[in-house]
PDB file of N, CA, C and O in Angstrom:
ATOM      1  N   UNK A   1       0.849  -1.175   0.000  1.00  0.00           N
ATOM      2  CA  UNK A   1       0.000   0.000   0.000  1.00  0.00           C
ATOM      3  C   UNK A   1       0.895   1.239   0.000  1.00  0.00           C
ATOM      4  O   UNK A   1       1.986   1.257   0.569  1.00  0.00           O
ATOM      5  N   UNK A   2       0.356   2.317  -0.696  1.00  0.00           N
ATOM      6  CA  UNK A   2       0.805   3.896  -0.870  1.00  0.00           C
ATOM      7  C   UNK A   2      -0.110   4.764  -0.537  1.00  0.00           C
ATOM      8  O   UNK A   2      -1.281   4.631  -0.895  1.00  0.00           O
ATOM      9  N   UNK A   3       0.438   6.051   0.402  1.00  0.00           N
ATOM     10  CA  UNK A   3      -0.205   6.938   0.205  1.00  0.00           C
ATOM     11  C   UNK A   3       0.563   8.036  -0.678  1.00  0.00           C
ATOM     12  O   UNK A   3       1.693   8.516  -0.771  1.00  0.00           O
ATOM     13  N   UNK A   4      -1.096   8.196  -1.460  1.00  0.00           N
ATOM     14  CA  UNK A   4      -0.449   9.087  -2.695  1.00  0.00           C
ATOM     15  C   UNK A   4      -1.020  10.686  -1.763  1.00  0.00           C
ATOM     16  O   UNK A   4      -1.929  10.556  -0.943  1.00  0.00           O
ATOM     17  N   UNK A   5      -0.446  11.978  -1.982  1.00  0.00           N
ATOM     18  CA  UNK A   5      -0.593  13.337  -1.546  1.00  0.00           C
ATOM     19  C   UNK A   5      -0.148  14.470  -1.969  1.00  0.00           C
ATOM     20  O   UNK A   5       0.981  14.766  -2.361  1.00  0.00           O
ATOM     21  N   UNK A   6      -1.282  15.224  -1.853  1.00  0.00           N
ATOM     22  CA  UNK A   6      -0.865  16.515  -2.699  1.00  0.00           C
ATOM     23  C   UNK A   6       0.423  16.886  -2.312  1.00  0.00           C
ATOM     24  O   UNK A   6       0.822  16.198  -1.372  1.00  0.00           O
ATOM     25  N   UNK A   7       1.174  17.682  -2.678  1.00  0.00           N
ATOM     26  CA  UNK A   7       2.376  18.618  -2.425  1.00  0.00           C
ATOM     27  C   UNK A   7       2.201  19.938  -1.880  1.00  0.00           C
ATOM     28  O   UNK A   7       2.492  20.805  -2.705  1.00  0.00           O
ATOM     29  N   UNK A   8       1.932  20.253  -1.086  1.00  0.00           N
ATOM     30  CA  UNK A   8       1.664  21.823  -1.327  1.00  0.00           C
ATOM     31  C   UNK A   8       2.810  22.284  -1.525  1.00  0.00           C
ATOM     32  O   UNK A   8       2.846  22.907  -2.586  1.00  0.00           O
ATOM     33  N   UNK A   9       3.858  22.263  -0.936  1.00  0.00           N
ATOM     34  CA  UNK A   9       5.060  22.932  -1.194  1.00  0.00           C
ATOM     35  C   UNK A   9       5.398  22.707  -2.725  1.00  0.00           C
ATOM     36  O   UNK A   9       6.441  23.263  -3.071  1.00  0.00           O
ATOM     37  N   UNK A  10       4.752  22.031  -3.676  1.00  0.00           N
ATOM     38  CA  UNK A  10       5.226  22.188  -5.338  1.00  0.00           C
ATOM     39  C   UNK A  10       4.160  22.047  -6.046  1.00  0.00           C
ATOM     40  O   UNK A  10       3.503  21.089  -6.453  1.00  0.00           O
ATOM     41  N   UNK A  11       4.083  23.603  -6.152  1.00  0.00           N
ATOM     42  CA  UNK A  11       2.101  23.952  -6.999  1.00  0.00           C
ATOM     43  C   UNK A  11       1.922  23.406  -8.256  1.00  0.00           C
ATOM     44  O   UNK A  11       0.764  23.285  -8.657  1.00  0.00           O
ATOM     45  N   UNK A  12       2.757  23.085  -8.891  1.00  0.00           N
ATOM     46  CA  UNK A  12       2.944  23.229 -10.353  1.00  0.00           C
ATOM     47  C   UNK A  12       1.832  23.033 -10.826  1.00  0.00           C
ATOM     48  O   UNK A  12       1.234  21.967 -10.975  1.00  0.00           O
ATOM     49  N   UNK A  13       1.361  24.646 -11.213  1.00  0.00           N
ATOM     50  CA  UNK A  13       0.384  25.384 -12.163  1.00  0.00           C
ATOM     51  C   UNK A  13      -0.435  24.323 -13.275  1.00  0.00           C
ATOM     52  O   UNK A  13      -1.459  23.686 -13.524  1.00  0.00           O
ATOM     53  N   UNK A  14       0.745  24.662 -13.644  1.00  0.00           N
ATOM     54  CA  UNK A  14       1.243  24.038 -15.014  1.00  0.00           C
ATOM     55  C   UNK A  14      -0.074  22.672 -15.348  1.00  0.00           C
ATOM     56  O   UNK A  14      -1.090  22.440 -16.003  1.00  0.00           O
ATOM     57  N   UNK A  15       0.908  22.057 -14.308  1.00  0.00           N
ATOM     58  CA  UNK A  15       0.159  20.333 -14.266  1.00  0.00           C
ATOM     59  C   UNK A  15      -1.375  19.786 -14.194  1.00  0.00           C
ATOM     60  O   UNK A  15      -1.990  18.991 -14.904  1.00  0.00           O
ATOM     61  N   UNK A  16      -1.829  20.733 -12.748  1.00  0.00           N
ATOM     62  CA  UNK A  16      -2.941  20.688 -12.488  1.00  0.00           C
ATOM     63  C   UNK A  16      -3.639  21.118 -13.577  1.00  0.00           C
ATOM     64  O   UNK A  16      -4.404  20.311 -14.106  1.00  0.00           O
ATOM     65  N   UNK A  17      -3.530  22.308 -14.063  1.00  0.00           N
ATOM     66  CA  UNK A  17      -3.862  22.955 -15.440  1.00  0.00           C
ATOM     67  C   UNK A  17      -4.406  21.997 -16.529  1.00  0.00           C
ATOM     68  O   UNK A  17      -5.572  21.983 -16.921  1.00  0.00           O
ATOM     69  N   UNK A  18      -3.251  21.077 -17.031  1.00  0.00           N
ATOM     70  CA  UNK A  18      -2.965  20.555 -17.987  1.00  0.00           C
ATOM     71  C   UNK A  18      -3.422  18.985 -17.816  1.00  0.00           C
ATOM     72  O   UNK A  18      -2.804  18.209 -18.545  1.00  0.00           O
ATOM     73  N   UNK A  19      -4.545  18.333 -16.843  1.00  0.00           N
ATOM     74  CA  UNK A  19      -4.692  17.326 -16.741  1.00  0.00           C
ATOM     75  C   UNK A  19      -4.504  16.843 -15.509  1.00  0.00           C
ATOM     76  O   UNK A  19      -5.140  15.858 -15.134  1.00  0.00           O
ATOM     77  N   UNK A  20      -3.755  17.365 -14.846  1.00  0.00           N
ATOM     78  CA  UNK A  20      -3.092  16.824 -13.048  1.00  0.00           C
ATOM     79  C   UNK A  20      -4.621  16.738 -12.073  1.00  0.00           C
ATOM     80  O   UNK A  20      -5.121  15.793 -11.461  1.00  0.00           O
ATOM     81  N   UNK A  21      -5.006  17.977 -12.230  1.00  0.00           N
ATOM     82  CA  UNK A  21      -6.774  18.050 -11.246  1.00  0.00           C
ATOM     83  C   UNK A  21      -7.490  16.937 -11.655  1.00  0.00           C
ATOM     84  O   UNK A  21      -7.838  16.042 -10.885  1.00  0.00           O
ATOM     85  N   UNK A  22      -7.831  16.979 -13.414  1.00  0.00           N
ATOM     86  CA  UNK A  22      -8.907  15.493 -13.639  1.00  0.00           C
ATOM     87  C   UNK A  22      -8.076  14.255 -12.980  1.00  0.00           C
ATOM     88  O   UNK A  22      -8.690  13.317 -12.473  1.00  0.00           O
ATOM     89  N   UNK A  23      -6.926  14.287 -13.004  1.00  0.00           N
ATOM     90  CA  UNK A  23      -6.413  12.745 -12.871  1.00  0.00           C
ATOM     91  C   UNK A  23      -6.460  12.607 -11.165  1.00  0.00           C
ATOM     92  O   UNK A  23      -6.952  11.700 -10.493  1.00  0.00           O
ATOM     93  N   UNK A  24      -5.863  13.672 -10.786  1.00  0.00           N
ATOM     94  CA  UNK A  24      -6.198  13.614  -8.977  1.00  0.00           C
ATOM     95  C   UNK A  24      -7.605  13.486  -8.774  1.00  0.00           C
ATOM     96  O   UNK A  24      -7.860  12.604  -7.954  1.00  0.00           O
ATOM     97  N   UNK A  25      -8.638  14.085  -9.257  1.00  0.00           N
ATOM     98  CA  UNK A  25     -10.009  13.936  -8.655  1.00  0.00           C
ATOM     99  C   UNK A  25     -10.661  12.678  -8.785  1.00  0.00           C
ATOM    100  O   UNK A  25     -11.370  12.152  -7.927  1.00  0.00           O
ATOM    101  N   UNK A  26     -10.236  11.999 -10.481  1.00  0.00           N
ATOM    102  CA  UNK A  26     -10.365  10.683 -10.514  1.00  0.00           C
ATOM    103  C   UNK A  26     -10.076   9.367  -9.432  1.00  0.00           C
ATOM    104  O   UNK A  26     -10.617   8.262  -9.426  1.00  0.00           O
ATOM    105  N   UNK A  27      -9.139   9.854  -8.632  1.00  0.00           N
ATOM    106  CA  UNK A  27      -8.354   8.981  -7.976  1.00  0.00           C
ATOM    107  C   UNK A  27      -9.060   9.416  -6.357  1.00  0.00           C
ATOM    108  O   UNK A  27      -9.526   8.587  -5.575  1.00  0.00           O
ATOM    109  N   UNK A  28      -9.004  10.623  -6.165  1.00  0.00           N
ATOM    110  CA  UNK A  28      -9.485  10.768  -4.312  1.00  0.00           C
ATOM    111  C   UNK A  28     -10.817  11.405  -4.779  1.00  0.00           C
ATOM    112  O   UNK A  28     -10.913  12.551  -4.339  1.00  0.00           O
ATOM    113  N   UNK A  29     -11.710  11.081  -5.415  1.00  0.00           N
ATOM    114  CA  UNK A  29     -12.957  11.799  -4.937  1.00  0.00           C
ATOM    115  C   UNK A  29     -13.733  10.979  -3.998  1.00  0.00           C
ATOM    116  O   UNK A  29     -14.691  11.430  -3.369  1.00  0.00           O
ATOM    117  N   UNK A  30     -13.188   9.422  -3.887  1.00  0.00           N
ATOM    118  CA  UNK A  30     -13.888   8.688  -2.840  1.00  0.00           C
ATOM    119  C   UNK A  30     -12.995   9.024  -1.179  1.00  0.00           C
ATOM    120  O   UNK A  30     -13.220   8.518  -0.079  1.00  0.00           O
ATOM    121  N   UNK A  31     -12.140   9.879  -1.513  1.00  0.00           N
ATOM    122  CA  UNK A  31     -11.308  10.081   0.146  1.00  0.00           C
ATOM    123  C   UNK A  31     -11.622  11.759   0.239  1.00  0.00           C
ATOM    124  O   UNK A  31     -12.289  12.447  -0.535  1.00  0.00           O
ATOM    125  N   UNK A  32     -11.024  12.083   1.250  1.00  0.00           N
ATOM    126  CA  UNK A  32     -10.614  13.431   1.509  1.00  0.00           C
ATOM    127  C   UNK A  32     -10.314  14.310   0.722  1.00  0.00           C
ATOM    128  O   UNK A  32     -10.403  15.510   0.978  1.00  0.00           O
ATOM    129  N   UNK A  33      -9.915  13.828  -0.346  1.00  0.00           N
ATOM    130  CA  UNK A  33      -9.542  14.993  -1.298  1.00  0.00           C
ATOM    131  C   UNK A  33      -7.775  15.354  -1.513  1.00  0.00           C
ATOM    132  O   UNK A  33      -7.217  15.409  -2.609  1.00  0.00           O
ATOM    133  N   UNK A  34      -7.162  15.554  -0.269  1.00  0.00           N
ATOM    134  CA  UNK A  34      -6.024  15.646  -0.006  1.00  0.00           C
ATOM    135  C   UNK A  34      -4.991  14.504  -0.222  1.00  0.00           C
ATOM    136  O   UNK A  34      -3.890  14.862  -0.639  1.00  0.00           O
ATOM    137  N   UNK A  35      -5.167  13.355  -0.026  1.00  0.00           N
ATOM    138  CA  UNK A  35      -4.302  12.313   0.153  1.00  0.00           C
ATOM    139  C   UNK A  35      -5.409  11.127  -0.059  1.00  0.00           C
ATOM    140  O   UNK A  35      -6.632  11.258  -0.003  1.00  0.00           O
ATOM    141  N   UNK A  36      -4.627   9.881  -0.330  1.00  0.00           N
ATOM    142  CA  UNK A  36      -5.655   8.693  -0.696  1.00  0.00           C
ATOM    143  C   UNK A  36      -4.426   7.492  -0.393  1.00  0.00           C
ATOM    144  O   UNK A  36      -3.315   7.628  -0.906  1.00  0.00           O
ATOM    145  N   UNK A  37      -4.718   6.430   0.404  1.00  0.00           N
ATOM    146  CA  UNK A  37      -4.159   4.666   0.661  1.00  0.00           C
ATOM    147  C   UNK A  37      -4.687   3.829  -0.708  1.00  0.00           C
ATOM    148  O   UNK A  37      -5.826   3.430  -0.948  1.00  0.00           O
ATOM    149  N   UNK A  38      -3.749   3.731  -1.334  1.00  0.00           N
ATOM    150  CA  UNK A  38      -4.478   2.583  -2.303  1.00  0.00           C
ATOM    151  C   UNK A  38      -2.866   1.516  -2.765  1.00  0.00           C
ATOM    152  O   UNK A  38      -1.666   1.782  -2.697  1.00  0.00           O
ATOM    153  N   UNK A  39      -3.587   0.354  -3.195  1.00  0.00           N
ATOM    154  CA  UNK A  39      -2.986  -0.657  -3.636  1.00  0.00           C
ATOM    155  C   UNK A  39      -1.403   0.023  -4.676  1.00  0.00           C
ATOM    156  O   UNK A  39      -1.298   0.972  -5.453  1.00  0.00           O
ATOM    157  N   UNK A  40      -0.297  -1.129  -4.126  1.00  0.00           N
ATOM    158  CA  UNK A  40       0.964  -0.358  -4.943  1.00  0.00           C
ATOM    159  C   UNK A  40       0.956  -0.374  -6.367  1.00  0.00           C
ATOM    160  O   UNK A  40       1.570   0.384  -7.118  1.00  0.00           O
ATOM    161  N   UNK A  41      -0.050  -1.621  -6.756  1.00  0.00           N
ATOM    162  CA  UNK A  41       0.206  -1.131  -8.352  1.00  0.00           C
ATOM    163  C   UNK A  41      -0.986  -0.549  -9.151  1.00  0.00           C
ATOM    164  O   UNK A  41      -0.928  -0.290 -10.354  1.00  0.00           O
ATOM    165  N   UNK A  42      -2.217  -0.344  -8.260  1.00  0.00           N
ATOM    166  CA  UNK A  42      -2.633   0.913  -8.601  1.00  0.00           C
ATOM    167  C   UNK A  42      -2.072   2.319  -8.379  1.00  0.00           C
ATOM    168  O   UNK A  42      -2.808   3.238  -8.738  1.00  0.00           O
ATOM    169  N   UNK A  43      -1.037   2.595  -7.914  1.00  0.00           N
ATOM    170  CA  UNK A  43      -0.091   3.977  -7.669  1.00  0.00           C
ATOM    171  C   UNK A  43       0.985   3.825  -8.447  1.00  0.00           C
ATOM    172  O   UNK A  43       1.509   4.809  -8.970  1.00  0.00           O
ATOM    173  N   UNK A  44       1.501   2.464  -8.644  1.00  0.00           N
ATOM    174  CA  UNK A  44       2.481   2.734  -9.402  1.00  0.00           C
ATOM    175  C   UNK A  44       1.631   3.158 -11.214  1.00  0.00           C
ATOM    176  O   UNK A  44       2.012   4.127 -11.870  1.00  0.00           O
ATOM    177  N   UNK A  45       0.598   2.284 -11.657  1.00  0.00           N
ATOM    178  CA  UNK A  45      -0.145   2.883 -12.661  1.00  0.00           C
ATOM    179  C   UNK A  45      -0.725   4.316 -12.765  1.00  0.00           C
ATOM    180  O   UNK A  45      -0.630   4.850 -13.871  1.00  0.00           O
ATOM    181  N   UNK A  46      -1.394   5.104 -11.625  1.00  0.00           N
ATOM    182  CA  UNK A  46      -1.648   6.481 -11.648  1.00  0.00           C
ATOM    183  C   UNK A  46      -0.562   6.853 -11.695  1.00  0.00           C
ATOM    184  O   UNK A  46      -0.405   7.440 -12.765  1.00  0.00           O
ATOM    185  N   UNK A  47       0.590   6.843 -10.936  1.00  0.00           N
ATOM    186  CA  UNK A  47       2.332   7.521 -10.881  1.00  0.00           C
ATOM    187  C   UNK A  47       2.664   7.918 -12.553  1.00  0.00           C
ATOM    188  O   UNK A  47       2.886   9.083 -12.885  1.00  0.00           O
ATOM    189  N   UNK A  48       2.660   6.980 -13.360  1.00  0.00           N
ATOM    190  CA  UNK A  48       2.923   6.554 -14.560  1.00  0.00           C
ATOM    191  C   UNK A  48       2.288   7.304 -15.859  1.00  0.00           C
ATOM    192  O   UNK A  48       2.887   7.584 -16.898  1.00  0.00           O
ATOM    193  N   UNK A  49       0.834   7.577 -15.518  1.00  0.00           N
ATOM    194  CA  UNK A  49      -0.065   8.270 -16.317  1.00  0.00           C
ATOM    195  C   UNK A  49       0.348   9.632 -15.395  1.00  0.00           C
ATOM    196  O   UNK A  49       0.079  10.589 -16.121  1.00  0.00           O
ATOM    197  N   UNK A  50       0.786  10.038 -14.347  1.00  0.00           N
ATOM    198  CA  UNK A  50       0.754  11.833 -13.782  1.00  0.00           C
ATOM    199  C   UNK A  50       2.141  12.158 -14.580  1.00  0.00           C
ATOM    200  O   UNK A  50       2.322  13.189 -15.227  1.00  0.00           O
ATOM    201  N   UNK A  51       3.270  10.902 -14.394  1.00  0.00           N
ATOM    202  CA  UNK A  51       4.171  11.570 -15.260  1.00  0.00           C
ATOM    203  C   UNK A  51       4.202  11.834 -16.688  1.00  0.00           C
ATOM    204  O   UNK A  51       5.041  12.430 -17.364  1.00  0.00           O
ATOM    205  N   UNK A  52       3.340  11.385 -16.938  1.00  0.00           N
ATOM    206  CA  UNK A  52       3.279  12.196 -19.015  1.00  0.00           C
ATOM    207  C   UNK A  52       3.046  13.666 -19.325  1.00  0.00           C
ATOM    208  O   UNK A  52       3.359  14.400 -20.262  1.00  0.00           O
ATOM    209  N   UNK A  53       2.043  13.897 -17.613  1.00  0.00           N
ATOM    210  CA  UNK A  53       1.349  15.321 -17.915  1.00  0.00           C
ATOM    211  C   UNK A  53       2.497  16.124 -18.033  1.00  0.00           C
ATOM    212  O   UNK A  53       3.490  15.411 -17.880  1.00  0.00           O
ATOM    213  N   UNK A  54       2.851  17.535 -18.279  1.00  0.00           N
ATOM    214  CA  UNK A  54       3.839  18.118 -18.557  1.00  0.00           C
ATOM    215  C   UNK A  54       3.358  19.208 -17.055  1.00  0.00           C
ATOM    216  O   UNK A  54       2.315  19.732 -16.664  1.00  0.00           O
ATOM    217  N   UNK A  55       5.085  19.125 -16.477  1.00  0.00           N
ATOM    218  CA  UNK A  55       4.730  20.057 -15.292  1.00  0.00           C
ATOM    219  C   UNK A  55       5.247  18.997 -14.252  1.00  0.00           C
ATOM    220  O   UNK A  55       6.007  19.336 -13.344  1.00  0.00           O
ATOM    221  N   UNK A  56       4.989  18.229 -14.348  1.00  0.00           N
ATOM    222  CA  UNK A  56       5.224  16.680 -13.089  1.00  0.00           C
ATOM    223  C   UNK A  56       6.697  17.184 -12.578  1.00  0.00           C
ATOM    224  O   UNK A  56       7.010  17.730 -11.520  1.00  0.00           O
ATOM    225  N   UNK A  57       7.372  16.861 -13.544  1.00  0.00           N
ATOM    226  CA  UNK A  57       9.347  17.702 -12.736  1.00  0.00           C
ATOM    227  C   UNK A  57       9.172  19.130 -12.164  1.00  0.00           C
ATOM    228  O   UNK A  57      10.038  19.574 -11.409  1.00  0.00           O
ATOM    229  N   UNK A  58       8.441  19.625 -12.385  1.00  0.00           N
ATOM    230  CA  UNK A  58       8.167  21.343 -12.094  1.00  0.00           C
ATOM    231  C   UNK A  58       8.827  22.040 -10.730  1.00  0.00           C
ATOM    232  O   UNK A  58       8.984  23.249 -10.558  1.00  0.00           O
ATOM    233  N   UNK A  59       9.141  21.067  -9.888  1.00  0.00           N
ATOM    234  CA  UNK A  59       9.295  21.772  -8.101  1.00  0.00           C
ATOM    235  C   UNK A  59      10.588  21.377  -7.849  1.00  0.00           C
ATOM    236  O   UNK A  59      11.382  20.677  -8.478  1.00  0.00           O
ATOM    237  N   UNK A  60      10.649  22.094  -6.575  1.00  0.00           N
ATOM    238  CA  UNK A  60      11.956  22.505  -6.149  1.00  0.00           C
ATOM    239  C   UNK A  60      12.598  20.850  -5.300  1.00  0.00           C
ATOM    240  O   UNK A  60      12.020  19.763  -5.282  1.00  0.00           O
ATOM    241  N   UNK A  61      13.701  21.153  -4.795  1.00  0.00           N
ATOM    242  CA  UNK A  61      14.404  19.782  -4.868  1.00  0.00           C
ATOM    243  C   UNK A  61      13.801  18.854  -3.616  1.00  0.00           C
ATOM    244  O   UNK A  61      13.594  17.640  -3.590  1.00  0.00           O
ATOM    245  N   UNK A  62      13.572  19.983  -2.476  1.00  0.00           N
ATOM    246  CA  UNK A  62      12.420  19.151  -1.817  1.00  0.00           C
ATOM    247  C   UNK A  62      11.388  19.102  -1.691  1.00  0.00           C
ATOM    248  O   UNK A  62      10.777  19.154  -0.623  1.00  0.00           O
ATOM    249  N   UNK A  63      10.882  18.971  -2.947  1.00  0.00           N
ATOM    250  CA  UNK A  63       9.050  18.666  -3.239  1.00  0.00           C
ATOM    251  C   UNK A  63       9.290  19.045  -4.973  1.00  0.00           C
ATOM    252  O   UNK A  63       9.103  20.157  -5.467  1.00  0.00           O
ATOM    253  N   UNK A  64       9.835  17.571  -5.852  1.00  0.00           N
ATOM    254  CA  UNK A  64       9.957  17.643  -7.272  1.00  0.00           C
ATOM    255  C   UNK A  64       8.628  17.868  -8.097  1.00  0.00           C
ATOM    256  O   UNK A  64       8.431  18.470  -9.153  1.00  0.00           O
ATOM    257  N   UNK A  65       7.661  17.075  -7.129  1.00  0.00           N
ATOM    258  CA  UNK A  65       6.190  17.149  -7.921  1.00  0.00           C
ATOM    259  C   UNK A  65       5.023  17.314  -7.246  1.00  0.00           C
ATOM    260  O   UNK A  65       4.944  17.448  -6.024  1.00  0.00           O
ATOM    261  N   UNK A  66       4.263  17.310  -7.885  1.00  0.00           N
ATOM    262  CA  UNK A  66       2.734  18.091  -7.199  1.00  0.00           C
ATOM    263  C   UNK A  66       1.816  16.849  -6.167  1.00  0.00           C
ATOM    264  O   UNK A  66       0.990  17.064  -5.280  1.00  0.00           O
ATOM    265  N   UNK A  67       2.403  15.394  -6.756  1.00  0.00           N
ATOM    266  CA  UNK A  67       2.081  14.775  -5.899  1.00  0.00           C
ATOM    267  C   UNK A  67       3.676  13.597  -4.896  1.00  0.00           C
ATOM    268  O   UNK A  67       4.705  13.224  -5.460  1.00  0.00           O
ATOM    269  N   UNK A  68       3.295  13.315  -3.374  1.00  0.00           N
ATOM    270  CA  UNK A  68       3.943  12.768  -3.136  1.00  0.00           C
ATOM    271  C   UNK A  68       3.537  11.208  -2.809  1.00  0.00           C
ATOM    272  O   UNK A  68       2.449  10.840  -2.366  1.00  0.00           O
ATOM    273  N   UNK A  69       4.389  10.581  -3.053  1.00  0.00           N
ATOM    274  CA  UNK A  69       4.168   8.926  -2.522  1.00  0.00           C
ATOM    275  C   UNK A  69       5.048   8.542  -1.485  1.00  0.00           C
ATOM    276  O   UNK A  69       6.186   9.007  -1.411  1.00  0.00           O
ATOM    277  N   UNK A  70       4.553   7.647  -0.604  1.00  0.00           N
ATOM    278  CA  UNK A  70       5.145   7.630   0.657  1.00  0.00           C
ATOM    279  C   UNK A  70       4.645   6.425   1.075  1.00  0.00           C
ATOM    280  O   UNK A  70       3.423   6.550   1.159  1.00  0.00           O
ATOM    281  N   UNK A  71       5.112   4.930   1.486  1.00  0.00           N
ATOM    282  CA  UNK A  71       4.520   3.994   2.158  1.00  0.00           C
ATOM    283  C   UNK A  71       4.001   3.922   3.261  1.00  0.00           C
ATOM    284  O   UNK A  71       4.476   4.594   4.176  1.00  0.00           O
ATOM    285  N   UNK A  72       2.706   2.955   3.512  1.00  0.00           N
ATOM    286  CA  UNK A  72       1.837   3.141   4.385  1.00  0.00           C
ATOM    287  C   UNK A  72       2.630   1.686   5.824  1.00  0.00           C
ATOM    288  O   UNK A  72       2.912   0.538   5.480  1.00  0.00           O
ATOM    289  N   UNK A  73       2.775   2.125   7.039  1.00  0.00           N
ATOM    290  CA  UNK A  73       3.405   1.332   7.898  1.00  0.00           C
ATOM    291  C   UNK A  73       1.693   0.508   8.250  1.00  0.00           C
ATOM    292  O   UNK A  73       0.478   0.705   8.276  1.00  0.00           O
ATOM    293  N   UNK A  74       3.134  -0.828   8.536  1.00  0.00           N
ATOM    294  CA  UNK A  74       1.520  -1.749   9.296  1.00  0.00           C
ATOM    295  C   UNK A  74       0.922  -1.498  10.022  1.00  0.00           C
ATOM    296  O   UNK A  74      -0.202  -1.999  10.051  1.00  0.00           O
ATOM    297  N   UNK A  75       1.341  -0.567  11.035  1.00  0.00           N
ATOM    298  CA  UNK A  75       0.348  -0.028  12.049  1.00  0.00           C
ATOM    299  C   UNK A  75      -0.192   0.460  11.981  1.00  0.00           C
ATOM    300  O   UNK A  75      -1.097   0.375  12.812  1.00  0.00           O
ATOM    301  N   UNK A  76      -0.286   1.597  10.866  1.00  0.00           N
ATOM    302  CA  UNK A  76      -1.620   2.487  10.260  1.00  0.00           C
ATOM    303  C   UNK A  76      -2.698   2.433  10.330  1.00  0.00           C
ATOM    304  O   UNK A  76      -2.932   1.292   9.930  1.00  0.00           O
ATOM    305  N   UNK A  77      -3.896   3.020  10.646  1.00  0.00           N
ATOM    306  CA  UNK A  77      -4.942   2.876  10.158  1.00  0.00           C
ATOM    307  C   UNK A  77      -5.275   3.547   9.506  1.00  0.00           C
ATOM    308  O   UNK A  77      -4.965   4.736   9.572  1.00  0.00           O
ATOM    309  N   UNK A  78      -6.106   3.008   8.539  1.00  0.00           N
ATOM    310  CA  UNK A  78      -6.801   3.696   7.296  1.00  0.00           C
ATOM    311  C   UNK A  78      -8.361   2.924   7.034  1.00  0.00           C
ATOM    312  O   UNK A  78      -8.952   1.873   7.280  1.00  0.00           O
ATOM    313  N   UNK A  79      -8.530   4.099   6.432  1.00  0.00           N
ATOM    314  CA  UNK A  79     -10.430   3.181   5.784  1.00  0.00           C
ATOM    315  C   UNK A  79     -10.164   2.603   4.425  1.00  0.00           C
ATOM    316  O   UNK A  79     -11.061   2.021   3.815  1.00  0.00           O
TER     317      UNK A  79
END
């Protein structure tokens, strides 16, 4: 499991603009909005389709893109 999450610290305009919003809303309109737990190779497949959009490299060195991925520990809870 991954949690996928916005960036705030790397806006890139650009991305969201250009496809990044439909593809994020596609993905968390059943969560919070902000962040979403889902299966690794459903993230590694969304990961894959966010990097085509143009803008994805856009941010600074700590926060390269608009979204971050980060593994979920066993102790977590999530819905």
């Amino acid at each position: 499991m991954l949690r996928l999450s916005i960036d705030y610290e790397c806006p890139a305009p650009g991305w969201w603009e250009k496809g990044g919003r439909e593809l994020w809303t596609s993905l968390a309109e059943a969560f919070d909005g902000s962040s979403v737990v889902v299966d690794t190779h459903l993230a590694e497949s969304w990961l894959a389709r966010a990097r085509e959009i143009p803008g994805w490299e856009g941010g600074p060195d700590y926060a390269p893109h608009p979204i971050a991925v980060s593994p979920v520990g066993d102790d977590e809870e999530f819905i």
